[in-house]
PAZAPA-4460 file (N, C-alpha, C; in steps of 0.05 Angstrom, whole numbers, plus 32768, in hexadecimal, padded with zeros to 4 digits):
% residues 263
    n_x    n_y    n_z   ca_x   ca_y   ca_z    c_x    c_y    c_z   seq   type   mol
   7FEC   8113   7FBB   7FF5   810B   7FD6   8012   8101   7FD5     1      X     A
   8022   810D   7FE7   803B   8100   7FEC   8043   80E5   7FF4     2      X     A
   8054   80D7   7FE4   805D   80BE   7FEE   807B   80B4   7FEA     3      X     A
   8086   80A8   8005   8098   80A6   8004   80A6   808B   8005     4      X     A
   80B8   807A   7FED   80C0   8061   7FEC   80E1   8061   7FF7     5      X     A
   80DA   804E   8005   80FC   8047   8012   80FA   802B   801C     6      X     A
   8110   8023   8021   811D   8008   802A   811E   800A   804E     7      X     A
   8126   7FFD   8055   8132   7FF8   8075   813E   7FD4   8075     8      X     A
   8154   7FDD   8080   8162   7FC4   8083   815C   7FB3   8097     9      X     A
   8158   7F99   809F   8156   7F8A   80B3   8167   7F6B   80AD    10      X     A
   8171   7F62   80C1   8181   7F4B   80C4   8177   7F3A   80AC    11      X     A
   8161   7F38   809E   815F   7F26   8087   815E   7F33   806E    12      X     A
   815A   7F4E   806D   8156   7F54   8055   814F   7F70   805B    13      X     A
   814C   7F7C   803E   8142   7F99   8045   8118   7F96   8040    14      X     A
   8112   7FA1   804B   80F0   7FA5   8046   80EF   7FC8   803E    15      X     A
   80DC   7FBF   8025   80D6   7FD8   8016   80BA   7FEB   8025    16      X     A
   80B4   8000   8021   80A0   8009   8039   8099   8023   801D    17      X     A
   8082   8033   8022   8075   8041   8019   806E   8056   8037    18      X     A
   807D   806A   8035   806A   807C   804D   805C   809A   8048    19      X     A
   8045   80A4   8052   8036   80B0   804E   802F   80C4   8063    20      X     A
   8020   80D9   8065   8014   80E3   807B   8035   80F0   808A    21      X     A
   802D   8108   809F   803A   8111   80B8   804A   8103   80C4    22      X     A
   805B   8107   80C1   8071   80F1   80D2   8072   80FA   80E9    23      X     A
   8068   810C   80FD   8066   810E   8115   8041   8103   8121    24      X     A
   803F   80FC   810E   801F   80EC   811B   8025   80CF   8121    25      X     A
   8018   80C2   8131   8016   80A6   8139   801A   8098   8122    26      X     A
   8028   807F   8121   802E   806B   810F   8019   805E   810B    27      X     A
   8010   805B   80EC   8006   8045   80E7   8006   8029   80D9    28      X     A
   800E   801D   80DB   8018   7FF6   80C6   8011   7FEC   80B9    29      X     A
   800E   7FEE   80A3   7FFB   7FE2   808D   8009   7FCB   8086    30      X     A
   7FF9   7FB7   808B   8009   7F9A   8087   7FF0   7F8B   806C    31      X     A
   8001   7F86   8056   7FEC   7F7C   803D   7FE2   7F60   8040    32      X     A
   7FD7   7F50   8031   7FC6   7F3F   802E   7FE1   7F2F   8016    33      X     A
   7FE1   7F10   801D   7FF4   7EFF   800F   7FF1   7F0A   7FEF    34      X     A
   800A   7F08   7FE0   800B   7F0B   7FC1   8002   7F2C   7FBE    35      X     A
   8009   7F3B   7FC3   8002   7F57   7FD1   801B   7F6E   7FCE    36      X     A
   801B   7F88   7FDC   8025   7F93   7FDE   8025   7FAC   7FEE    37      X     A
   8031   7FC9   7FF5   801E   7FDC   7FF5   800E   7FE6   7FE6    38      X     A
   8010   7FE3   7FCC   7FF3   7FF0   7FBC   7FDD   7FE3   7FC5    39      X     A
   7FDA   7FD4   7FD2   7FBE   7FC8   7FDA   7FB7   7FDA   7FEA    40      X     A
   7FC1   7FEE   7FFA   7FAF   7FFD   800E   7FBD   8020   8004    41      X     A
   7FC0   8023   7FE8   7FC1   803C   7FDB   7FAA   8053   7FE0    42      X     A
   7F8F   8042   7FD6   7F7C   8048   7FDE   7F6E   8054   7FF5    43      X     A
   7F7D   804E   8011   7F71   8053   8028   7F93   806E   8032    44      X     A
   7FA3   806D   8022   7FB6   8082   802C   7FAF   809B   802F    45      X     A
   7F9A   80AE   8021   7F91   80C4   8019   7F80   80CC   8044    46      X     A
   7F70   80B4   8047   7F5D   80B2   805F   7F69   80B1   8075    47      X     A
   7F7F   8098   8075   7F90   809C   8091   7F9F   80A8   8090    48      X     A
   7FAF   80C1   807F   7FC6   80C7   8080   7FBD   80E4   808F    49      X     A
   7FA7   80F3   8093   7F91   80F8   80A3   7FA2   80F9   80C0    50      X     A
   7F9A   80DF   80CA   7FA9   80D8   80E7   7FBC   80CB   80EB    51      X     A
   7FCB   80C1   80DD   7FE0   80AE   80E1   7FF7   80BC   80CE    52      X     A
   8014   80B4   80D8   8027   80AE   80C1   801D   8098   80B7    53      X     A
   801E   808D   80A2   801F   8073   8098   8030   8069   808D    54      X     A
   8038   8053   808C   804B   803D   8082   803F   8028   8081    55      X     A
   8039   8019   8062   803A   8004   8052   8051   7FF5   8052    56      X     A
   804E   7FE0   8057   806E   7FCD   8058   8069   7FBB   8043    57      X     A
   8075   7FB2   802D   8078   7F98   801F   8083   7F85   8034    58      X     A
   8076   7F6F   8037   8083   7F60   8046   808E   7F49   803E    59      X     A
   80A9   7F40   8047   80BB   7F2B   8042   80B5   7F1A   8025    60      X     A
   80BE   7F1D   8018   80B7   7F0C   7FFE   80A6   7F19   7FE5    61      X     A
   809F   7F28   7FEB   8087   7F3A   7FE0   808A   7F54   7FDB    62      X     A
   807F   7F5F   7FC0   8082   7F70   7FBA   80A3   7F7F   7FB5    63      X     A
   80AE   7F99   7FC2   80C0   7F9A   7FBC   80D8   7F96   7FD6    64      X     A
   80D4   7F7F   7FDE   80E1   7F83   7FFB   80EE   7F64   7FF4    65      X     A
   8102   7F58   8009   8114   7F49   8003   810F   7F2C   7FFC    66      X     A
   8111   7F19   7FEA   80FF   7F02   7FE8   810B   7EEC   7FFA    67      X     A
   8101   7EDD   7FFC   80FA   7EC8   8015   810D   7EB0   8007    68      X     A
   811D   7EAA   801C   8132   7E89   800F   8126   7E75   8024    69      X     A
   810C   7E7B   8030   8107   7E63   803C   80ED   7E6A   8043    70      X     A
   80E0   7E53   8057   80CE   7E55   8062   80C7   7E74   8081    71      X     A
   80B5   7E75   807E   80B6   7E95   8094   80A0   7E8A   809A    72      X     A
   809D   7E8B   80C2   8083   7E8C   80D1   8080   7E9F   80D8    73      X     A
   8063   7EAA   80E0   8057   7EBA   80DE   806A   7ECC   80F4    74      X     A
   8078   7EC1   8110   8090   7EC8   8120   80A6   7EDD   8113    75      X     A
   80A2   7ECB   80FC   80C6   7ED6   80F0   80C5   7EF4   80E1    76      X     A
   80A3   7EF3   80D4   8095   7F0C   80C7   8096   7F27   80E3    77      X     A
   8086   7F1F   80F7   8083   7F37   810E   80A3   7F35   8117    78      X     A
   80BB   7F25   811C   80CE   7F31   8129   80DB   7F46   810E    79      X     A
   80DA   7F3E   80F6   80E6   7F56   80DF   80E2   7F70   80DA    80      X     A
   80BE   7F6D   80E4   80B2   7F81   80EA   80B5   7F99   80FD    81      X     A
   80BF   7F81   8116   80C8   7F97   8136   80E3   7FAB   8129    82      X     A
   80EE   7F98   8118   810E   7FA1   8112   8105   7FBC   80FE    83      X     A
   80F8   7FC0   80E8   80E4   7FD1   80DD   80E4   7FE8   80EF    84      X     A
   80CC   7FE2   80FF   80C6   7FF2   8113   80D9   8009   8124    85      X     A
   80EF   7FF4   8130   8106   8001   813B   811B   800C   812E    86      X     A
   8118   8002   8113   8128   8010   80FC   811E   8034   80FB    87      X     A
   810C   802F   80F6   80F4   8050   80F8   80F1   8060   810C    88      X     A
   80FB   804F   8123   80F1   8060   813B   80D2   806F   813E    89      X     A
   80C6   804C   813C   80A1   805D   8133   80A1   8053   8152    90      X     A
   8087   8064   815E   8080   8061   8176   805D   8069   8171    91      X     A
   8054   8060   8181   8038   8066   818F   8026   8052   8169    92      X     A
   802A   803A   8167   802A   802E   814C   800C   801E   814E    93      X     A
   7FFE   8021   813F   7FE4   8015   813F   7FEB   7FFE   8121    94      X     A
   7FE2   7FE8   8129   7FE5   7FCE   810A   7FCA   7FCD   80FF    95      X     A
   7FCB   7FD5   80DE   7FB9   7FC5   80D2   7FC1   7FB8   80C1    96      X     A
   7FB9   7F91   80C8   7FC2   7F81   80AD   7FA8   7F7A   809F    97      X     A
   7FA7   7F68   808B   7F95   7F5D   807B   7F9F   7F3F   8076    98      X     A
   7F8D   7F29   807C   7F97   7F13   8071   7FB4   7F06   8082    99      X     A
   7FC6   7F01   8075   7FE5   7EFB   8080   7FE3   7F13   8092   100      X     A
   7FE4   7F36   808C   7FF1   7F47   8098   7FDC   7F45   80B6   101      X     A
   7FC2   7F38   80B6   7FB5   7F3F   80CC   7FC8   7F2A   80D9   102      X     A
   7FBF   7F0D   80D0   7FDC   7EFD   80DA   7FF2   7F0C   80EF   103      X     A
   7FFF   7F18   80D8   801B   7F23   80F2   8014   7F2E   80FB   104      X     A
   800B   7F46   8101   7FFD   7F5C   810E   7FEF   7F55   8125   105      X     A
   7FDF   7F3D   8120   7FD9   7F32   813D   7FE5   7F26   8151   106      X     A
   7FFF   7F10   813E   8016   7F0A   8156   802D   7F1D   815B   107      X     A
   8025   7F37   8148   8038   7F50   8153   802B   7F55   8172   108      X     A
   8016   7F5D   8169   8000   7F6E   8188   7FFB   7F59   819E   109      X     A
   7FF8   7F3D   8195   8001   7F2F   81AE   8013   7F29   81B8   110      X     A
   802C   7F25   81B5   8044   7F22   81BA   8055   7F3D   81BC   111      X     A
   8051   7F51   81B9   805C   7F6D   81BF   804A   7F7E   81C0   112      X     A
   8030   7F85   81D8   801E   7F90   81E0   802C   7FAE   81E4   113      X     A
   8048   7FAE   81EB   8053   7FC5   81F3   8050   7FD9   81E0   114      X     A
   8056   7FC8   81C1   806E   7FD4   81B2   804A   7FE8   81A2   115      X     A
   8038   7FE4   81A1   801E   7FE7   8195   800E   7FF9   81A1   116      X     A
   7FFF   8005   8192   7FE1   8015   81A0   7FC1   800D   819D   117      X     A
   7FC7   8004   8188   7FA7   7FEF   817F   7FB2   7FDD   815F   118      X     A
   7F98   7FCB   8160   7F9D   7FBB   814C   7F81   7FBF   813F   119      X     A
   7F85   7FBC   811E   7F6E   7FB3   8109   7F73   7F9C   80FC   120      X     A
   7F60   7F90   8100   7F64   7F72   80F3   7F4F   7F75   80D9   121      X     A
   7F56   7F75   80C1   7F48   7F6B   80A4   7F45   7F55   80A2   122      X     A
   7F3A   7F47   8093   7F30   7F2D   8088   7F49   7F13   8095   123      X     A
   7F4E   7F13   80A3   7F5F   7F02   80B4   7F54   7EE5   80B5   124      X     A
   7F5D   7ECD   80A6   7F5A   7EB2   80AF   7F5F   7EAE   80CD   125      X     A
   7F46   7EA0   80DD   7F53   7E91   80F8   7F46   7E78   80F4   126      X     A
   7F4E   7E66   80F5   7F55   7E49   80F6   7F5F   7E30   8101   127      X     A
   7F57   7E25   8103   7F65   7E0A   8107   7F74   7DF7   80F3   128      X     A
   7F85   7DED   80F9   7F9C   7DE0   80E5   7F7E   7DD0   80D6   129      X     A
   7F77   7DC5   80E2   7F5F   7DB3   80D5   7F4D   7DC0   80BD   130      X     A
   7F40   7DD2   80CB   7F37   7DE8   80B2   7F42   7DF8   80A4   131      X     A
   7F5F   7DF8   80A4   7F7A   7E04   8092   7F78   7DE1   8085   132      X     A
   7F79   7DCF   808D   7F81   7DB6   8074   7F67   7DB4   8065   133      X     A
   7F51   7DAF   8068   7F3B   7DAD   805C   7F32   7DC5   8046   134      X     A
   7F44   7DDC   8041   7F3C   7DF6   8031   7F58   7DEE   801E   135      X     A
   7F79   7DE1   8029   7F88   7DE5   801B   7F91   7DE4   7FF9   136      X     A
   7F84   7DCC   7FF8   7F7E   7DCB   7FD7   7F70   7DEA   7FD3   137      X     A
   7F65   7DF6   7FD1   7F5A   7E13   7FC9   7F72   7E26   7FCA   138      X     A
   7F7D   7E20   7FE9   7F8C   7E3A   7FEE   7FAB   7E2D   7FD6   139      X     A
   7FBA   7E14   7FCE   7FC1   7E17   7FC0   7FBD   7E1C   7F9B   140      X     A
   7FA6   7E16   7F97   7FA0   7E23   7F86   7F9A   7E41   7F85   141      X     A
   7F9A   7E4E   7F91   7F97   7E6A   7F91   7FB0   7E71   7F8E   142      X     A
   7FC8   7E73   7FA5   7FDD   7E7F   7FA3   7FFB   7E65   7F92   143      X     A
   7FF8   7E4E   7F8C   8007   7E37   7F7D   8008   7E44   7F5D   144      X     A
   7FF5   7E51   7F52   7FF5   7E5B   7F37   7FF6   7E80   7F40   145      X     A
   800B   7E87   7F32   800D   7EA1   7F30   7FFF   7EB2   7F20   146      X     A
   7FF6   7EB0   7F06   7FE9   7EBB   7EF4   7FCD   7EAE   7EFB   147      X     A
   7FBB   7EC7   7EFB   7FA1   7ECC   7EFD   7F94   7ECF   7EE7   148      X     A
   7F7D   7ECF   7ED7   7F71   7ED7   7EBF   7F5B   7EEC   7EC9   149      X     A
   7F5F   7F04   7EC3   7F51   7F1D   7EC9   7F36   7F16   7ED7   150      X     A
   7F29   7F03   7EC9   7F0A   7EF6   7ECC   7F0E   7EE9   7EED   151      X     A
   7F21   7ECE   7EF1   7F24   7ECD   7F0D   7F2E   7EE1   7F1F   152      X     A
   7F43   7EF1   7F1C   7F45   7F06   7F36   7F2F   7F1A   7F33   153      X     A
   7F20   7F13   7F24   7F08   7F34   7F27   7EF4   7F1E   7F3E   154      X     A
   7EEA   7F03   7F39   7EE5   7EFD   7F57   7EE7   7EF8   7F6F   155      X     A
   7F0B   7EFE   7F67   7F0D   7F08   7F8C   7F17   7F20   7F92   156      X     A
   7F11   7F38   7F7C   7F14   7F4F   7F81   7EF5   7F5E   7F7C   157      X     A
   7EF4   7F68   7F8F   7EDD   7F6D   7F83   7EDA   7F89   7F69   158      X     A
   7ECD   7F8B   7F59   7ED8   7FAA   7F52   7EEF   7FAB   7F3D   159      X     A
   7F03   7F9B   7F39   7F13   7F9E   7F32   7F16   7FA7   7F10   160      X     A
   7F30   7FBF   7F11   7F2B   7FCC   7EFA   7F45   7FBD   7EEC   161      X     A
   7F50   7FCB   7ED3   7F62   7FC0   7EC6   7F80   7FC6   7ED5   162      X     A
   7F83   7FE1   7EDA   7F97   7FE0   7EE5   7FA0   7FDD   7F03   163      X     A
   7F89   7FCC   7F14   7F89   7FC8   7F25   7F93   7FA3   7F23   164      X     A
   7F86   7F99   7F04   7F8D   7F7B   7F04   7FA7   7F81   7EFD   165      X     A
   7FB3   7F96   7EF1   7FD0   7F92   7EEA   7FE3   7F9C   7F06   166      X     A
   7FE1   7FA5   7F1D   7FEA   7FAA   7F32   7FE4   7F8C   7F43   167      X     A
   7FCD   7F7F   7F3C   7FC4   7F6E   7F52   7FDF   7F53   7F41   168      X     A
   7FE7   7F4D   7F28   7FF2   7F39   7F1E   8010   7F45   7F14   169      X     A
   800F   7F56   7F20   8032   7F5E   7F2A   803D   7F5D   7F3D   170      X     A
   8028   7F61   7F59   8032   7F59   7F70   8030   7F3E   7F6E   171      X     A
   8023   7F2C   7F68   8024   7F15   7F6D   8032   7EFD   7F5F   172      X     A
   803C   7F14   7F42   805B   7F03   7F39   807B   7F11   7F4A   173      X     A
   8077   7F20   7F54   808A   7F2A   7F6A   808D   7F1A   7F7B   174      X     A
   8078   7F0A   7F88   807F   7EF8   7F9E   807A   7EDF   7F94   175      X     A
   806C   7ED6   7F81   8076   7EBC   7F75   8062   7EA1   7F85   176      X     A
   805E   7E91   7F78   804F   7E71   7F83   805B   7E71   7F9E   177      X     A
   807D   7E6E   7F9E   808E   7E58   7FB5   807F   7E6B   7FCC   178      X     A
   8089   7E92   7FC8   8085   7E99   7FE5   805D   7E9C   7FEF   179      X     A
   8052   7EA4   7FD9   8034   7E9D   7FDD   802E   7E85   7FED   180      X     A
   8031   7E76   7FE1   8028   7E53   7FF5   8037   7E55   8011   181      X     A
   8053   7E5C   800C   8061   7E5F   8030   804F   7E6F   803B   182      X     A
   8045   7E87   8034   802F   7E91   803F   801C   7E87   804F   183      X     A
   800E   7E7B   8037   7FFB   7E70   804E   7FFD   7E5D   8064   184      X     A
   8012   7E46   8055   8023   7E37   806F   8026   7E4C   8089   185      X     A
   8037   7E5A   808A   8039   7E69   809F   8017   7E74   80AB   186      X     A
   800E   7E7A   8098   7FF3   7E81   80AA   7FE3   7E68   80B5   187      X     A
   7FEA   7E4E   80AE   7FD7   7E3A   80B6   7FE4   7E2D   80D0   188      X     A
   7FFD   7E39   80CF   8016   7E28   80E0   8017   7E3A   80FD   189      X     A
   8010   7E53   80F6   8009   7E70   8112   7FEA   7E62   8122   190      X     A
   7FEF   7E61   813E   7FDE   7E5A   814E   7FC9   7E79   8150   191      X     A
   7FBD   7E7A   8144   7FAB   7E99   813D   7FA2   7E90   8157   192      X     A
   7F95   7E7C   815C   7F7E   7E80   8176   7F90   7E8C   8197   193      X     A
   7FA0   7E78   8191   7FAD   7E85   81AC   7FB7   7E9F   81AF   194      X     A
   7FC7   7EAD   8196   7FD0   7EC5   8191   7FB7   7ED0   8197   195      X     A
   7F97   7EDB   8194   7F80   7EE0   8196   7F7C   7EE7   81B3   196      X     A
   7F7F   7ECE   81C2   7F78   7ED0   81DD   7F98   7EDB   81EB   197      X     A
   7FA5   7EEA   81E7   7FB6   7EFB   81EF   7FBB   7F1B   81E4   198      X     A
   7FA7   7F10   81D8   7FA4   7F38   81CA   7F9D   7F44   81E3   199      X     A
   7FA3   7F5F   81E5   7F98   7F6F   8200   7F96   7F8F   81FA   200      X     A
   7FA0   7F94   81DA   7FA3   7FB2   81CF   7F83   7FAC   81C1   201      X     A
   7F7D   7FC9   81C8   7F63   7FDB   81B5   7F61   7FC9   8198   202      X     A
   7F49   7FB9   8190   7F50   7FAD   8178   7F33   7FA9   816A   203      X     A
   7F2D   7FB7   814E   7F1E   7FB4   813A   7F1B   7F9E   8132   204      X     A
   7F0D   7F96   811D   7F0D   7F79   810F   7EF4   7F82   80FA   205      X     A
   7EFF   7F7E   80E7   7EF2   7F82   80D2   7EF8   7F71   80AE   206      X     A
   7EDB   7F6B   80AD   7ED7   7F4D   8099   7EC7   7F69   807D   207      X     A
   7ECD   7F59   8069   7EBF   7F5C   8053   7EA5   7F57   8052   208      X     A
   7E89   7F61   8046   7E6E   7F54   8048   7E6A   7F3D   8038   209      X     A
   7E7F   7F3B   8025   7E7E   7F21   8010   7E9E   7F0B   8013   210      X     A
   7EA5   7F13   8038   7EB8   7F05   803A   7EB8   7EEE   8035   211      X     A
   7ECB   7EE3   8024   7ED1   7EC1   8022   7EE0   7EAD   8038   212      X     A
   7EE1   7EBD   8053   7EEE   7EB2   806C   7ED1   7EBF   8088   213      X     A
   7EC0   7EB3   8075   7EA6   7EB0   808D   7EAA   7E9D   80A4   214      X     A
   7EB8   7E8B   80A7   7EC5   7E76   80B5   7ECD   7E85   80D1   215      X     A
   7ED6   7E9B   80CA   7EE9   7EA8   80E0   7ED8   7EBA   80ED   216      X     A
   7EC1   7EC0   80E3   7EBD   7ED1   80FE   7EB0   7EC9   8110   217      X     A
   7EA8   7EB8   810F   7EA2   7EA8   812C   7EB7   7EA8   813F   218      X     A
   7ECD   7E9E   8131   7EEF   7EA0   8150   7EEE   7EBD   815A   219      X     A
   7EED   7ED2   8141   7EF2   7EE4   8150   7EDF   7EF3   8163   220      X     A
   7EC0   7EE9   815B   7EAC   7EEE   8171   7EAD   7EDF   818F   221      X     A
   7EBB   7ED0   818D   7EBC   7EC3   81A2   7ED8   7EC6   81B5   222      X     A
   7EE9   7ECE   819F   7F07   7ECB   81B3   7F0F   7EF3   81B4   223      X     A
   7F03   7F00   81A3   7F06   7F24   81A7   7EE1   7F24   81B1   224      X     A
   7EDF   7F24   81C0   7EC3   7F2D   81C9   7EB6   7F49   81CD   225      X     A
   7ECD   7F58   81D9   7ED4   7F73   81DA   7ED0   7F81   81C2   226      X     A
   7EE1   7F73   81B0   7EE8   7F80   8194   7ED3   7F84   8185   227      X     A
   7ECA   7F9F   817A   7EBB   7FA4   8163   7EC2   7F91   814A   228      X     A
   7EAC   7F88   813F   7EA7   7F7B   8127   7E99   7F87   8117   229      X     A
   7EA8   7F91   8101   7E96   7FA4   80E7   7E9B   7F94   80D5   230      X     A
   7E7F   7F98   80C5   7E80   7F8B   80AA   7E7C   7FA4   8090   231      X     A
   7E91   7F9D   807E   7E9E   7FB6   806F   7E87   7FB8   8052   232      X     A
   7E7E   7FC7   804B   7E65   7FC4   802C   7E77   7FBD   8019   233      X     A
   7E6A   7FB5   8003   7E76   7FB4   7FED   7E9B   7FA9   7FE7   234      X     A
   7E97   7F91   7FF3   7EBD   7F8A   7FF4   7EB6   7F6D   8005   235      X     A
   7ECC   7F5B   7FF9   7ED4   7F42   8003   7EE7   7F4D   800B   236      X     A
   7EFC   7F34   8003   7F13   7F32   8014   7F2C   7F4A   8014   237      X     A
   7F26   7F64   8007   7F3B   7F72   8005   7F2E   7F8D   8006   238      X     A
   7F22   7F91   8028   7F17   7FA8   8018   7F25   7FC4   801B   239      X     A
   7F45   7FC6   8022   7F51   7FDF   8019   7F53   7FE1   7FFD   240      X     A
   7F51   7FCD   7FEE   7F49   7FCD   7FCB   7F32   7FDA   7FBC   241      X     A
   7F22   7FC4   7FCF   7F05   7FBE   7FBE   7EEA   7FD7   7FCC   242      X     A
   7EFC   7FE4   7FEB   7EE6   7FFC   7FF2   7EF9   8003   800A   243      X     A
   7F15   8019   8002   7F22   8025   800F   7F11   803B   8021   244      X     A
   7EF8   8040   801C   7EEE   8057   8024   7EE6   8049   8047   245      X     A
   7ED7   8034   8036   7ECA   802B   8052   7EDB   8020   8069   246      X     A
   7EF6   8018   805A   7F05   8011   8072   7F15   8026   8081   247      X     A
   7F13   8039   8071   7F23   8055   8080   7F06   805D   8098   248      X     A
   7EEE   8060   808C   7ED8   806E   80A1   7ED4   805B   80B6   249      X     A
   7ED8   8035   80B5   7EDA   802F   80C8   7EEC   8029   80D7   250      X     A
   7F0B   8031   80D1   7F27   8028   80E7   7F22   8052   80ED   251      X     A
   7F12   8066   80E1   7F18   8085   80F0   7EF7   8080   8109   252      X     A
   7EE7   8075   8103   7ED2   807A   8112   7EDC   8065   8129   253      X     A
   7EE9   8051   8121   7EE9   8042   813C   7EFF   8057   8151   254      X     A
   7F19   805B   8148   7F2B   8075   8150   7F14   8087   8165   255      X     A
   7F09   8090   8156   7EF8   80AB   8167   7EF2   80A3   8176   256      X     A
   7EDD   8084   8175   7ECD   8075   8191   7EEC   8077   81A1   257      X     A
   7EF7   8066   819F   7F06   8064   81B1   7F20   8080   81C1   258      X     A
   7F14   808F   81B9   7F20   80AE   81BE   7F09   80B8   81DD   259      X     A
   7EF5   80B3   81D2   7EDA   80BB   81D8   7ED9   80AD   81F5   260      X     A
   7EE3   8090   81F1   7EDC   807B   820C   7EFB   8084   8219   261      X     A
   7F0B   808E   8214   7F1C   8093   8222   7F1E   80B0   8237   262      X     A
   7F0B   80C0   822D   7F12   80D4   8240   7F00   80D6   825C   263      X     A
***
């Protein structure tokens, strides 16, 4: 399968991108999961490239795209992004993030309903500052130490082979303790609930069956009511990793429903 690596410049930096698939088909956004990269959704390129152009973005700090001299809210991620976007001249653009990328992706689609066609939300924290402080000791130990020991990232990967731990602990010395932890800051610091209740694009939501952010789907049952909620087999928190298959059959089957309710 063809793939293509390039840069695009924006007012802070350049962001590195991976693109795939027809470039005259609808845009699709692959936004990764913190300490990450595009190889995290390598796996699902083969399925969407099917219907979409696709484009993988490293985002800000991460992977191979420009590193971070400060703090970045989740704001500062979706306006780099628009600049991305309009860099490409992508139009008719559907977002899928994971984690942080669902993060932006959601205050992309609420705050620029225009610029979008639907949204997929992956394993996405929603929270309250309160239940962001009471987890924080965890979440800095997770992303505060860079080096993993094969034995701990194999339980939060599920599956994980060898050269998947050596991809998973290269991206995540690429972006380093300082910009990991800003990470999550920024995700604890983004008002997810309100961004939620201003969504108004076509929008998926989909959790791992061994998700370790069971916390969240209650918000999103309550604040996307509309929105389909799938639960993915075999995968926690990453499952364009840990079961690319199943997340391609459920972001193409939801596609069709919504083809189907449209005519």
């Amino acid at each position: 399968m063809h793939m293509e690596h390039d840069f695009v410049s924006t007012s802070e930096g350049q962001l590195h991108y991976v693109r795939t698939g027809p470039r005259d088909a609808p845009a699709l956004l692959l936004l990764h999961s913190n300490g990450g990269s595009w190889r995290q959704f390598a796996g699902t390129f083969a399925g969407l490239s099917d219907r979409f152009a696709v484009y993988a973005v490293d985002l800000p700090g991460q992977g191979d795209s420009f590193p971070l001299g400060d703090h970045f809210a989740i704001e500062r991620y979706s306006r780099l992004l628009l600049e991305f976007i309009d860099a490409l001249e992508l139009e008719q653009v559907t977002l899928l993030g994971c984690s942080v990328g669902g993060s932006i992706a959601i205050d992309l689609a609420a705050n620029h309903p225009q610029r979008f066609e639907r949204l997929v939300i992956v394993e996405t924290p929603a929270r309250s500052d309160e239940a962001w402080a009471s987890r924080w000791g965890a979440m800095e130990a997770l992303f505060g130490v860079v080096a993993q020991p094969f034995e701990f990232a194999a339980k939060r990967v599920l599956g994980l082979t060898p050269q998947g731990y050596l991809e998973w602990s290269i991206d995540r010395h690429k972006a380093g303790a300082k910009t990991m932890v800003s990470v999550m800051w920024a995700m604890r610091r983004h008002d997810s609930f309100a961004a939620l209740e201003r969504l108004t694009l076509p929008t998926l939501v989909l959790f791992g069956e061994s998700t370790p952010i069971a916390d969240s789907r209650a918000v999103y049952e309550s604040r996307l009511p509309q929105a389909p909620l799938v639960t993915l087999p075999g995968c926690g928190h990453f499952p364009m990793v840990e079961n690319p298959a199943a997340l391609v059959e459920a972001v193409l089957a939801w596609l069709e429903q919504e083809v189907e309710q449209a005519r």
